[in-house]
N, C-alpha and C positions, 0 to 999 in steps of 0.2 A: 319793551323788548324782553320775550320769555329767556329763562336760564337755559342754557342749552346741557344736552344730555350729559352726562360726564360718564365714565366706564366704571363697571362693574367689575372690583380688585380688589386684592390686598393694599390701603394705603402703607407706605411704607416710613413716611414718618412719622415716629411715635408722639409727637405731639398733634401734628395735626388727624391721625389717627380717635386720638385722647377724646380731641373735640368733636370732630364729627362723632363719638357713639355718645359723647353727651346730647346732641342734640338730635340726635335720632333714637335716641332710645326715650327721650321726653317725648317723641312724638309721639312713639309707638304705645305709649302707654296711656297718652291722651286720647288715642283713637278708639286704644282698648275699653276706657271709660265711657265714650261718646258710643261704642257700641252696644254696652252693657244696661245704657240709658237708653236709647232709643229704641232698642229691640228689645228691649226685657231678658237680655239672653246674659247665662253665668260664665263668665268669664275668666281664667287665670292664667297671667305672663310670667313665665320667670326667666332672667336673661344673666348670664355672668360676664365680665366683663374679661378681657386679657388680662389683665391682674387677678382673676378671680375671684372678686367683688360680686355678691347677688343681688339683683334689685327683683323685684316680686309686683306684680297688684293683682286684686281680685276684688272683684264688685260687692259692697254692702249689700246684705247684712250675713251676706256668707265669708266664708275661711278659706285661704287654699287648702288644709285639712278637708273639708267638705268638697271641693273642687278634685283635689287627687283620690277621693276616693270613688268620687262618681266615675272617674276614669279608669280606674282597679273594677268595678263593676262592669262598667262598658267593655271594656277591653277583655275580661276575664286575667290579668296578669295583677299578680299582686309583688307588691316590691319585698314581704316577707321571702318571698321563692325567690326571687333576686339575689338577694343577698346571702338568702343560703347556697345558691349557686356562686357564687364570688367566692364563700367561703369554700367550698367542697375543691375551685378551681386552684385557692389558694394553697389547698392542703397538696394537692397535686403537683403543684408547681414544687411547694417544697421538699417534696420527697425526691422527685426528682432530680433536684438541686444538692440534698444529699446523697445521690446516687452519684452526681457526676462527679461530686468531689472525693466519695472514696474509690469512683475510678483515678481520678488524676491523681491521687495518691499513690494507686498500685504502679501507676505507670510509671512514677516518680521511683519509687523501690524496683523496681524493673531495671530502672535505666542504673542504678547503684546511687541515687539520690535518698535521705531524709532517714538514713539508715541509725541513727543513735535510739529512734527511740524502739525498736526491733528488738525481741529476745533472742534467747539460741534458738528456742525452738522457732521463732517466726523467721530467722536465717535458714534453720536447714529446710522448713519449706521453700523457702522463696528461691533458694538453691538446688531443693528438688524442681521445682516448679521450670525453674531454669534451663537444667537439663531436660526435662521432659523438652521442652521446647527444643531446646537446641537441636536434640534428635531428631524433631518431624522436621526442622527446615535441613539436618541433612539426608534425609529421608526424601523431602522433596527436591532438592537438590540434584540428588544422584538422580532420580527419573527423572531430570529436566535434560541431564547430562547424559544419559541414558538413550532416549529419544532425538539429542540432538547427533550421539554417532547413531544411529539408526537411518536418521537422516540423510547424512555425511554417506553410511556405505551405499544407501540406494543410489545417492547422485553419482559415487563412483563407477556403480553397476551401470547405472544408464551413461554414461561417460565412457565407460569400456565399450558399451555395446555402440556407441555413434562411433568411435575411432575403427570399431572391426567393421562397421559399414564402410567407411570413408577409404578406409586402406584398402577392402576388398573393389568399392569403385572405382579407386586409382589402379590397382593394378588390373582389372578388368579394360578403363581405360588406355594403361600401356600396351596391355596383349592385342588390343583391336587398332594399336597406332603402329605397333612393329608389325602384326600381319598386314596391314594396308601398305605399308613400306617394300616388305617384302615381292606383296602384288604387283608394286606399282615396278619395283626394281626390273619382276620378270615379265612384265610387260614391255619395259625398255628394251631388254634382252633381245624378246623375239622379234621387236619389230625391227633391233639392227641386225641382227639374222637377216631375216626377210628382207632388207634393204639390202644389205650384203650379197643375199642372194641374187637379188632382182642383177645388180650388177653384174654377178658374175655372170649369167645367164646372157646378159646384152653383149660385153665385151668378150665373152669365150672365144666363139668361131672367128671373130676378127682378130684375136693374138694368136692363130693358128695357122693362120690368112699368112699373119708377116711373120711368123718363125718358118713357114713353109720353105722360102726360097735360101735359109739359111744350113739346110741341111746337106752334107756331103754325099753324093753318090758312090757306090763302090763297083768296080766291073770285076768280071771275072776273064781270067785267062788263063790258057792251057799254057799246062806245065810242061820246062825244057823239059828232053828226054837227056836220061843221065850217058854220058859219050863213053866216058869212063868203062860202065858196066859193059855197053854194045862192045867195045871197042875188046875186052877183056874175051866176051864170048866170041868172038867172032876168031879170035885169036885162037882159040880152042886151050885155053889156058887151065889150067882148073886150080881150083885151090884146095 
């Protein structure tokens, strides 16, 4: 029965870790000899271990000296340029490094930190320095505060100007709701008019009809003759 496959990982316990590169790295290095033999070809392993142990082989009757440099030829890269590059990287990094740190210094003196070892004269810079600063953040300040009534008075203006809409709509709306009112009033008007009328018009000659028979006749008659006067002339009386 073959071994069956097992996964390709990080073993994660460090002893059984230990052992499997023990015994895979004896293999790797037997195979690297059986190739080195059977093919006649130059060979060189170098392996380190998690602890950082090197273990090396390279085929008699060469060197890995001789092996690494066939590979500086092949390759065209020489590990001299390597390592002048490392160092060039390293000089970089440390300037660097002294850069950030006498930033975080000034910042430290900024903030009113690390101040004993400071002369007068590096106080009244750092106090000019101060002030100059101080000015541009009230500088910017004021044009923040500046821009925000700026702001403020447009949104008032357009704010004025929706209310004189709004108010002129309303009362545009009332003046069109009391003339409609008024219309509607004199339309009521005339048509109780005209209904009034229509009535008077039906029942007129008929309340003319019945007051007819209520009215008094008057006659006329001739008037006594006065006896008195006759009676005076006749008498031949005179006055």
């Amino acid at each position: 029965m073959g071994r069956g496959k097992i996964e390709i990982k990080k073993i994660e316990n460090p002893t059984n870790r230990q052992v499997t590169f023990s015994k895979r790295r004896g293999g790797l290095l037997k195979k690297a000899h059986e190739l080195a033999i059977l093919c006649d070809a130059q060979v060189g392993v170098i392996v380190f271990s998690s602890s950082g142990k090197m273990f090396e082989y390279c085929n008699p009757p060469l060197s890995m000296h001789h092996i690494i440099e066939r590979y500086q030829r092949a390759t065209n890269v020489r590990f001299d340029d390597i390592e002048t590059h490392h160092q060039q990287l390293f000089l970089e990094i440390t300037r660097m490094r002294n850069e950030a740190d006498k930033l975080q210094a000034s910042m430290r003196k900024f903030n009113g930190e690390d101040l004993t070892t400071l002369t007068l004269n590096d106080l009244n810079q750092l106090e000019d320095q101060l002030e100059y600063s101080l000015n541009k953040v009230r500088t910017r300040k004021h044009q923040l505060m500046h821009q925000q009534l700026d702001n403020l008075r447009r949104k008032e203006h357009l704010l004025e100007d929706q209310n004189t809409y709004l108010y002129r709509a309303l009362s545009e709306h009332q003046a069109s709701m009391e003339h409609q009112t008024a219309t509607d009033h004199k339309v009521g008007e005339i048509a109780m008019l005209e209904h009034f009328g229509n009535l008077y018009q039906e029942e007129g000659p008929r309340n003319v009809l019945q007051l007819a028979p209520q009215l008094h006749t008057f006659r006329l008659q001739p008037m006594q003759p006065n006896l008195q006067e006759d009676s005076l002339q006749g008498s031949g009386l005179q006055l």
